[in-house]
N, C-alpha and C positions, 0 to 999 in steps of 0.2 A: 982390612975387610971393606972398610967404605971403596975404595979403588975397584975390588971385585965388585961391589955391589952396581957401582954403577953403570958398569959394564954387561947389566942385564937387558937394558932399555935400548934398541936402534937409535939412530941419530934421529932428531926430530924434521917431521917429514914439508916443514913449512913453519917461516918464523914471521910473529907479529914484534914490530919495530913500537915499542911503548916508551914513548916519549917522553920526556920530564917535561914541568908548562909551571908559571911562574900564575898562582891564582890569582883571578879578577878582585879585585874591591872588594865585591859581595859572597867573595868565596867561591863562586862558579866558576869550570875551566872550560876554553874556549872548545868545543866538542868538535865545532863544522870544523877545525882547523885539523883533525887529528882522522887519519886513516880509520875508514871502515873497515870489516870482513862480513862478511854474507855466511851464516848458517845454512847446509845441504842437508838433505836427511843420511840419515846417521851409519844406514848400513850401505847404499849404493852410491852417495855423494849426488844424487839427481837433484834438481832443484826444488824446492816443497813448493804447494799451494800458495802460502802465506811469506812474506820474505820478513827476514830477521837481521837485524846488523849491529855490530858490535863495534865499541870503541872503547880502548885504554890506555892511560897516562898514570904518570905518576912525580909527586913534587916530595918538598921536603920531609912533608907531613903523611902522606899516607899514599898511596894504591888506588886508582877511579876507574869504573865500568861503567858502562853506557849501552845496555840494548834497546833501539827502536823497532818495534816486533808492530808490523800489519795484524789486526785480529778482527773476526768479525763475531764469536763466539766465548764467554768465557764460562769453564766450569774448576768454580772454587768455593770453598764453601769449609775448609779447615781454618780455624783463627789461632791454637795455641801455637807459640815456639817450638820447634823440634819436631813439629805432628808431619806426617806423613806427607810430605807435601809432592812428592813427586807422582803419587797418584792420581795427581787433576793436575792443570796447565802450572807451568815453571820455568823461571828461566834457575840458570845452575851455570857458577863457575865452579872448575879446577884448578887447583893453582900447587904446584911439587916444586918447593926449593932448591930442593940437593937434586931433583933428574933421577931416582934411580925406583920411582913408581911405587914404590914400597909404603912411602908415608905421604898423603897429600892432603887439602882442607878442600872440603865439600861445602859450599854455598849455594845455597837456594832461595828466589823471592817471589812468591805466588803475586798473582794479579791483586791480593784483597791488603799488599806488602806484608806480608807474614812471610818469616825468615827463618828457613833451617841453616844449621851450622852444625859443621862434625871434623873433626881428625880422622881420617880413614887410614889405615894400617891395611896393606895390601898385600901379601904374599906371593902375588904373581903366578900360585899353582890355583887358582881357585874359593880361596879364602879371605873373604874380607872384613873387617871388626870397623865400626864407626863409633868413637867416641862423641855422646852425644854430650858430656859434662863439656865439652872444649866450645868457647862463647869467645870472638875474638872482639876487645875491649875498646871500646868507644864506636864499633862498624855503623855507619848512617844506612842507611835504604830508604829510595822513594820510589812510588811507582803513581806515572801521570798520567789523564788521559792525553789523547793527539788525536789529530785527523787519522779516520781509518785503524788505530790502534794506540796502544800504549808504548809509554818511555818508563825506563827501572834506570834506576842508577844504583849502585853500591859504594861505598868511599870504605876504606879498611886503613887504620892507622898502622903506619908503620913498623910501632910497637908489639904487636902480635906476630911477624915474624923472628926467626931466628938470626938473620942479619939483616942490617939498611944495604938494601941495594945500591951501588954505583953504577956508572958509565960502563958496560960492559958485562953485566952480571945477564947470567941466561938462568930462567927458570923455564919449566916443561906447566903447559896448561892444558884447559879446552874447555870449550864453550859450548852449553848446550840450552836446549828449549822443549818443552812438552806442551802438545797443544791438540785439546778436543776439539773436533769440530760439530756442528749441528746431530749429528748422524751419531754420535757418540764412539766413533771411530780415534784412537787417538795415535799421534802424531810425532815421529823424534828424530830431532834435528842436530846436528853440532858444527860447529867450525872444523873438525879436522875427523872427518868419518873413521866409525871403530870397526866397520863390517859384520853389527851385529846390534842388536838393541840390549845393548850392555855400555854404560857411560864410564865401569870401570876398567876399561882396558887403557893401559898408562904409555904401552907399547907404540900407540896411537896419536900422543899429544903432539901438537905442534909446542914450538920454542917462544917465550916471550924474552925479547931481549930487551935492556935496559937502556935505551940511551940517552943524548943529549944535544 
């Protein structure tokens, strides 16, 4: 059944090259060293107002994301875990181990660093369940100012997946971003466009592949 299963998803349409990086001293990894990608909006692939870029590695210990997002507006104003954060600006990764769109973990860090996390179960005809009990253990997030905008980083320990990645391991992702601007007009972006303002179409993800 797994063989069928995964056989529901296209091949992924663009793959990010996530490097393994040996951490600094102070535990930082070298970021400028490691390939961007640029966020498009979400249903045409055009290039949005504001640019967003992304970067991921990963060492022995865990899993690291890095978006430097331009912003010249922020509207947030939710503080608890798990509240509704996609409603006002966000960034959100995807991240599907096994490729077959069905089960993936949903990450979210508002501009105020307030963190949803969920197990999403996907059925692929329309139906989707979030586990919001599912909390992946010891995950860091920060979120800084910069010139012109904010940096968010995410660190996710290892342990919270179902296997350690090697040299070679492909998972299905993507990258996205919600952002109001002055006008209350709001804004969605991802790395591998879904052709729809829907962030769960899985059909869609590009590949993070493992390497070294």
């Amino acid at each position: 059944m797994g063989c069928d299963r995964l056989m529901t998803l296209p091949a992924a349409s663009a793959t990010y090259r996530c490097r393994f990086v040996e951490p600094l001293p102070d535990g930082s990894v070298p970021w400028s060293e490691l390939e961007a990608i640029g966020l498009t909006e979400v249903v045409t692939g055009a290039r949005p107002a504001l640019a967003t870029s992304v970067r991921a590695c990963w060492t022995d210990a865990d899993l690291r994301f890095r978006f430097e997002c331009e912003d010249d507006h922020v509207a947030a104003r939710m503080t608890g875990h798990d509240d509704p954060l996609y409603e006002e600006d966000v960034v959100e990764i995807f991240l599907d181990e096994t490729g077959d769109g069905m089960e993936y973990y949903e990450l979210e860090v508002s501009p105020l660093n307030v963190v949803f996390d969920a197990l999403v179960r996907n059925d692929l005809q329309g139906s989707i369940e979030a586990d919001l009990d599912w909390h992946p253990a010891g995950m860091t997030t920060s979120v800084t100012e910069a010139e012109g905008g904010r940096v968010y980083e995410v660190r996710i320990p290892m342990l919270n997946f179902k296997r350690m990645p090697v040299e070679g391991t492909v998972w299905r992702w993507n990258a996205y971003r919600i952002d109001e601007d002055r006008q209350g007009v709001r804004h969605y972006w991802a790395w591998r466009p879904t052709g729809a303002v829907n962030y769960h179409r899985p059909q869609y993800f590009g590949a993070l592949s493992f390497v070294k």
